[in-house]
C-alpha positions in Angstrom: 51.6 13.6 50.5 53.5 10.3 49.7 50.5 8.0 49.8 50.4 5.9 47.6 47.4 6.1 44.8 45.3 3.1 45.0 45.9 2.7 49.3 44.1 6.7 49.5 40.7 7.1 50.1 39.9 7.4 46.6 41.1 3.6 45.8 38.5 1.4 44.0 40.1 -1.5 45.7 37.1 -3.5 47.8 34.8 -1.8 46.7 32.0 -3.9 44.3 28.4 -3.9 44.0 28.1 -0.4 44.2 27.2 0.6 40.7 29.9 3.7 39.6 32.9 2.2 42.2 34.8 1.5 39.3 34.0 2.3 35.5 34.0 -1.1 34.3 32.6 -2.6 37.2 29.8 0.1 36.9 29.0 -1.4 33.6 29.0 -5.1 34.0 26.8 -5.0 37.3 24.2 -2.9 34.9 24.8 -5.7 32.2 24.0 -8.4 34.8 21.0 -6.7 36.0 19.1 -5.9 33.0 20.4 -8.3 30.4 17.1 -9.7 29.9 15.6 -6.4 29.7 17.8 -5.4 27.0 17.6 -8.5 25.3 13.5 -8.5 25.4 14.4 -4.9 24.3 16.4 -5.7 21.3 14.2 -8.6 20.4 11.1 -6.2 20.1 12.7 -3.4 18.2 14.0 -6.1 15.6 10.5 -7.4 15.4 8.4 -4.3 15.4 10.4 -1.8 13.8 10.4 -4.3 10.2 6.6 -4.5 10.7 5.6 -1.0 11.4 7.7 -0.3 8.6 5.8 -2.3 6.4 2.4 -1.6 8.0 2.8 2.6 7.0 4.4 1.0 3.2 1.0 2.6 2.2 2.5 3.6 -1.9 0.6 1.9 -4.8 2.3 -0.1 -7.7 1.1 2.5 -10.2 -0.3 6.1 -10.4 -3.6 6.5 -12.7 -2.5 9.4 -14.8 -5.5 9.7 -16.6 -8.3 7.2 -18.6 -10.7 7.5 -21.4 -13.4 5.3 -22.5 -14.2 4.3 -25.8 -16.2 4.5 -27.7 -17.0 8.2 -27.2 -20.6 7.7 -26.5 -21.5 4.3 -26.2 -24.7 2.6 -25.8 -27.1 0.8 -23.8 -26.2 -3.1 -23.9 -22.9 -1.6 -26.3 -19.4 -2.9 -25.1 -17.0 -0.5 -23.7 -13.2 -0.3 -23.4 -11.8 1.4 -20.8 -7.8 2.5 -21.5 -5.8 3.8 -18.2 -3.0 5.8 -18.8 -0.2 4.7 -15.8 3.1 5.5 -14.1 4.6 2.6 -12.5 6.2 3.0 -9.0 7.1 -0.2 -8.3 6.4 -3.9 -8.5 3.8 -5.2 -6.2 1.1 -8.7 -7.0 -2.6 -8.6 -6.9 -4.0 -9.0 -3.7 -5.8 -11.7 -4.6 -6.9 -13.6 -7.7 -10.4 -11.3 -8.1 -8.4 -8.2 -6.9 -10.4 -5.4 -8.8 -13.9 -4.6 -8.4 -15.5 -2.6 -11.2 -19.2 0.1 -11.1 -20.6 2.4 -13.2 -22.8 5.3 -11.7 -25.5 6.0 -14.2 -27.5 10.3 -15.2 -30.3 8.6 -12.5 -27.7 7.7 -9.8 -28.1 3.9 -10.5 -24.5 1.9 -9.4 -24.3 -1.1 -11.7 -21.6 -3.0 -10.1 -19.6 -6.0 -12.0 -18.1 -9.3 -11.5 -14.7 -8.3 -9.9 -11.9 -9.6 -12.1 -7.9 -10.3 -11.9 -5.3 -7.5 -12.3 -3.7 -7.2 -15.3 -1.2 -4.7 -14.1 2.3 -5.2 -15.2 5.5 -3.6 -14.3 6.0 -0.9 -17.9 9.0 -1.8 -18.6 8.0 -4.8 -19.7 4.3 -4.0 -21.3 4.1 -0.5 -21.2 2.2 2.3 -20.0 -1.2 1.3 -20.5 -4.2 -0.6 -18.6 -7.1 -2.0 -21.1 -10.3 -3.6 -19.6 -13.3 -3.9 -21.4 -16.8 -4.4 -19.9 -20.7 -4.7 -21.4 -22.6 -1.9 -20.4 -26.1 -3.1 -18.9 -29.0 -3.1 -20.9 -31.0 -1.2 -18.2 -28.5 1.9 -18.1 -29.9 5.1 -17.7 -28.2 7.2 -21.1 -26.7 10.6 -20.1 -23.7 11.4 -17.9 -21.9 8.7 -16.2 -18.9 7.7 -14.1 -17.0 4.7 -14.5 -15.0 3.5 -11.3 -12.6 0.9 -10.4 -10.5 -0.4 -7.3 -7.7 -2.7 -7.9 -5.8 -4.1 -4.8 -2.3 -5.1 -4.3 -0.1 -6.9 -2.0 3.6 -5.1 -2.0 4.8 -6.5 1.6 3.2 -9.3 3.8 0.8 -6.9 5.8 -1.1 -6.2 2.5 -2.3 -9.3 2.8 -4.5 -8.7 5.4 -4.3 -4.5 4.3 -3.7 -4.4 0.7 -2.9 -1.1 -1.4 -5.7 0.0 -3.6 -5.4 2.2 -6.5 -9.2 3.9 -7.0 -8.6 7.5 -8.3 -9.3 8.9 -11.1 -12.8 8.2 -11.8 -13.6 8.0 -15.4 -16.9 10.5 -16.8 -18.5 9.6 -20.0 -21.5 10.1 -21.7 -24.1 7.0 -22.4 -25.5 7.7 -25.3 -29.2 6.8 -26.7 -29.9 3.5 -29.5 -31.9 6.7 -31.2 -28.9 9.3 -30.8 -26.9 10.1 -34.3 -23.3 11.0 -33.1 -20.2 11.7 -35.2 
């Protein structure tokens, strides 16, 4: 009964190599025999982890809300202005300089697609809720029902670049009216 502690069986002394001999030698043999594993470890989380973070960043810079198009029946070869009501999330820049692509569907099914032009979204606090673009219909446009569409693109992180955010709902219906047609 009077032994001594650290001379028992039990005694840590002498004993290295063996991972769990002693608590702190446990630990530093682990260190020393996966540093680079942790290190290429840490090195890939601090890498990836930032860019799948930015590759799911999937929200737009705005929400369409709604949008009307004016005049109320416009006509063949007429011009058209199209007035988007928004919400602004957040602030993001076009995609790239042509970043929104424009079509109208016309009553026969015809898609009359147009030049693509630059954004002209803006954060509202500083211009307000509202997107205005104006386009000429075609001359060739089929009157009755319609549907005007738009896409507009946006880089908010560096993966957009190469997987930009596009805003393309709602789409827009109208009624083409006829040279011939009387409205209000």
């Amino acid at each position: 009964m009077g032994q001594n502690f650290w001379n028992s069986n039990r005694s840590y002394r002498g004993r290295t190599g063996c991972l769990g001999t002693h608590p702190h030698e446990g630990v530093l043999e682990m260190i020393k025999r996966h540093s680079n594993t942790m290190i290429a470890t840490f090195i890939a989380v601090g890498f990836f982890a930032p860019v799948l973070w930015m590759a799911l960043d999937r929200v737009p810079p705005y929400e369409r809300l709604s949008g009307t198009i004016k005049p109320d029946y416009p006509t063949p070869g007429s011009n058209i202005e199209i007035e988007w009501e928004i919400k602004t999330l957040r602030a993001c820049i076009p995609s790239a300089r042509l970043s929104v692509r424009r079509q109208i569907v016309d009553a026969k099914g015809t898609v009359w697609n147009f030049d693509p032009t630059t954004s002209v979204y803006y954060d509202e606090t500083t211009r307000g809720r509202q997107i205005n673009r104006s386009i000429s219909l075609p001359r060739g446009v089929a009157t009755g029902p319609a549907t005007y569409r738009s896409m507009a693109c946006f880089s908010c992180n560096p993966i957009h670049a190469l997987w930009p955010v596009c805003v393309d709902k709602p789409e827009i219906t109208f009624t083409i009216g006829s040279i011939n047609d009387q409205r209000p």
